[in-house]
N, C-alpha and C positions, 0 to 999 in steps of 0.2 A: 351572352359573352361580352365582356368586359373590354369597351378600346382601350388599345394602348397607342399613346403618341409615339413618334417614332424617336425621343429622348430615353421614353421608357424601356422601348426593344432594345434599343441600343443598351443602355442599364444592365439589363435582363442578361444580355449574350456577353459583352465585360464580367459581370458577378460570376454567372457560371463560370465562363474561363478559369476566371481567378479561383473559383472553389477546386476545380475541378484539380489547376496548375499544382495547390493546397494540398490538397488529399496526396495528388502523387509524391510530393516534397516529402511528407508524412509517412506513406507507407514505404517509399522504397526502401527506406534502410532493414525494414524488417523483411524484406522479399532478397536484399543483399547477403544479410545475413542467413536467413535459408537457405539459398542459394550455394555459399560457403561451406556450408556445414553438409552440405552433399556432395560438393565436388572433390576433387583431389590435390593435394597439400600442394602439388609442384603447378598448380595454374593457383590455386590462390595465392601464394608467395609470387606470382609473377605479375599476378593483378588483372589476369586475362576472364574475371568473373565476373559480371553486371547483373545480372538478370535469370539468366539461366544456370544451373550446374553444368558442371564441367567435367568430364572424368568421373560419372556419377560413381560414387561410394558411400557406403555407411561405415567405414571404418571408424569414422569418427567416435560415432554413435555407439560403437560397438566399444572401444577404449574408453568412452566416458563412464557406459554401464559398466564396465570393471571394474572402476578404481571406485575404493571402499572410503575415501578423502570427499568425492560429489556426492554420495547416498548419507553419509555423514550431516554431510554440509544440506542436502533435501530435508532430511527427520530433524536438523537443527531449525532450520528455518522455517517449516512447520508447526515446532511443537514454540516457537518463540513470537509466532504470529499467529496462530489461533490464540496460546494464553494471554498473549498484550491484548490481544481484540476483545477479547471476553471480559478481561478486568478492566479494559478502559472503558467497555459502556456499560459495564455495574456501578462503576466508579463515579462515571460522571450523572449518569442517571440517580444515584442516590443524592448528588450533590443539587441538582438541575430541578428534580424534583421539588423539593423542600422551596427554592429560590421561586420557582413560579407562582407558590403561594403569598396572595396578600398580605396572609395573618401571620406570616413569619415573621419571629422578632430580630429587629435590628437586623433586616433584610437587605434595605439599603447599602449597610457598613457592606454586609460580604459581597455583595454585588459590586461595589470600588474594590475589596481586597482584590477577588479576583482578577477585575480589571487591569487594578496596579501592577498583579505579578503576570500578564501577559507581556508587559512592558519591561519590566525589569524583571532579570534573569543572573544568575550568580556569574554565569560562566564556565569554561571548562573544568579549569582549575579547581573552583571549591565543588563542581558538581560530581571529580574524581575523588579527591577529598575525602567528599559526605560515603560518597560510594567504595570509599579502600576500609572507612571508618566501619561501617557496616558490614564490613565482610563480604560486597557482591564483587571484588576484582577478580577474574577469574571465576564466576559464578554465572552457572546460567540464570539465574535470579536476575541479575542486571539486564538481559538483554527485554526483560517483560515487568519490572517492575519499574524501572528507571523510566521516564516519562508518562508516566498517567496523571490522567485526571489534565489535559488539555484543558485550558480556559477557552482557545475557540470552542471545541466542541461541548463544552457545557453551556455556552450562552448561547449556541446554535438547540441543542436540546429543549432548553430554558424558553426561547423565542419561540420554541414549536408550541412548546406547552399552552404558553400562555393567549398567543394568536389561534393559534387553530382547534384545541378543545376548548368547549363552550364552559364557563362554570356553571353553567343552568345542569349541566350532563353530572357533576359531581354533586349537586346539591339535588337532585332526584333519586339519586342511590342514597343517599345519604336520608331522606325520607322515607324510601324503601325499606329501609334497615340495615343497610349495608354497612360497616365499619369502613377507616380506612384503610387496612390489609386488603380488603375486599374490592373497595375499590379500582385499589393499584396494579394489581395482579388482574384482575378482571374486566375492567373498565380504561382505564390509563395508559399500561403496557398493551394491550394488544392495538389501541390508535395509536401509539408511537412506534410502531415497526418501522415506518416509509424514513423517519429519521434516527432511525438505530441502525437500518439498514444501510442509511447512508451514513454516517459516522465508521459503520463498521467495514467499509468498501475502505474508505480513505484512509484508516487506519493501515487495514490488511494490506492495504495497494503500499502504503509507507515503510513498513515493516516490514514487508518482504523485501523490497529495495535496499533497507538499510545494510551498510556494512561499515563506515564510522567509528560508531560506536561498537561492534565486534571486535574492531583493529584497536581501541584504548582500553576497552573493558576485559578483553577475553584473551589471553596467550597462550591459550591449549589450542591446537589446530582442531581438534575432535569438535571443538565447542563452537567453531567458526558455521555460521550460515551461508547459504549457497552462492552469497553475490560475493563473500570474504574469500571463497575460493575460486568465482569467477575472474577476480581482482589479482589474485597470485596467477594464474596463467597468461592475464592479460601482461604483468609487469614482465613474466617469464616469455612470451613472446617478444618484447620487445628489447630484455636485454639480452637473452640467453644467455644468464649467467645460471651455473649449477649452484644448488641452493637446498638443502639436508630436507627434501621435503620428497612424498609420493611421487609428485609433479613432474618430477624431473626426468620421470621415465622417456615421457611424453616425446622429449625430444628423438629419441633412439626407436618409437614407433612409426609403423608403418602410416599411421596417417597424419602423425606432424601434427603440431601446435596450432597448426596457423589454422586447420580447421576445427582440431577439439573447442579452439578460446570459442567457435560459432556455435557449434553445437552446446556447452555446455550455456550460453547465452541465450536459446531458442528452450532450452529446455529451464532455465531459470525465469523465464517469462511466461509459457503455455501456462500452468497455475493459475495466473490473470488473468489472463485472457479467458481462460473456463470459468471461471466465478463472475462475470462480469455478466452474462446473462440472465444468470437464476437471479442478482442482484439490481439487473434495469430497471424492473415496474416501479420496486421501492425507492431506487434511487430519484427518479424523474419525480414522485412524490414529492421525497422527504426534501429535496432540492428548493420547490416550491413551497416558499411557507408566508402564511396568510391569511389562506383561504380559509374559512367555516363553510363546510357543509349543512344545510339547513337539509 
């Protein structure tokens, strides 16, 4: 067993603290917000909630699953971040791929293009524009087409490639007889999962958050994702102004705004928080990049 001076104990019992002081900083708001969303409208509107529920009910819960505006707004969010995730890492993997090769020509140019356009960006303005031009305003197409192909995440791909698989491993398939179809599907892709599956964590976790771009892009309420109608109940709690939308019911139910805005919040988060396990082993991987295994 290892001495420790009494600097280090000392160390040791400050860090913890602070870790510990950390964590709690960190999760209460999500145990507040729990909390809310079970108890009953007339103690959250008074503020008499911290920790525990109050007045436990699920009415909440019960008025969120009715309204056909949050189920909407779930299959919207869904179907706009599974297909962003999926075409952002075909997207960047077809591009990331080709760059990690040496024998690519005039490899260096795209590696500065790239570069250059992480730096410079058009803007709002020409990137609605480009996007009224095309016919995605009001289209779900913009909510999955509109930002692909990240320059971080290609030169994160790009940097896995080329540190972590060996080229000895592609120039022995390649003696083998392999082609390179063969290779890449067979050989390539299945050692890049730890950073597909991290790219595709970061993307999902982004994408699903987003609401932004639903509120410039999209004016159909049908079309809006879960946080864009998170966003109207939150605004609607705080003005209580009546406003030509489902929403407005809310106010004239039994369990009041002030706990649905919780509940529809707990429930626009759980998603995450369930994907985030099946996705840990590859993340802490794909995070790590550098290593060859011999």
């Amino acid at each position: 067993m290892r001495y420790k001076t009494k600097l280090g104990r000392t160390f040791d019992i400050v860090n913890t603290i602070f870790l510990i002081l950390l964590c709690a900083i960190t999760i209460y708001p999500f145990i507040y917000v729990l909390a809310c969303s079970f108890s009953d409208a007339i103690y959250v509107e008074a503020g008499d909630v911290f920790i525990w529920p109050k007045g436990f009910t699920l009415d909440a819960y019960k008025e969120a699953f009715e309204d056909r505006y949050i189920w909407m707004g779930y299959l919207n969010s869904v179907i706009y971040t599974v297909g962003f995730t999926a075409l952002e890492i075909f997207s960047v993997y077809c591009i990331a791929y080709p760059l990690s090769k040496k024998r690519l020509i005039f490899r260096n140019f795209f590696l500065w293009y790239f570069i250059l356009r992480m730096f410079l960006g058009g803007g709002l303005i020409p990137n609605y524009l480009v996007a009224s031009s095309l016919g995605l305003v009001n289209n779900r197409l913009s909510m999955i087409v509109l930002g692909l192909a990240k320059v971080w995440d290609i030169l994160l791909v790009r940097n896995y490639l080329t540190t972590t698989i060996p080229e000895s491993l592609e120039e022995s398939a390649l003696i083998d007889g392999s082609n390179e179809i063969q290779i890449l599907f067979h050989i390539m892709l299945p050692l890049s999962l730890p950073i597909l599956a991290t790219i595709a964590l970061f993307n999902a976790v982004d994408k699903w958050n987003e609401y932004m771009n639903a509120i410039i892009y999209l004016q159909d309420p049908e079309m809006h994702p879960i946080q864009v109608v998170l966003h109207r109940l939150l605004v609607l709690s705080q003005t209580r102004e009546s406003e030509q939308s489902s929403l407005t019911y809310y106010l004239d139910q039994k369990a009041g705004v002030a706990t649905i805005k919780h509940a529809v919040t707990i429930m626009a988060i759980l998603p995450i928080i369930m994907v985030y396990p099946f996705l840990q082993k590859y993340f802490v991987k794909g995070i790590i990049i550098g290593a060859i295994k011999q």
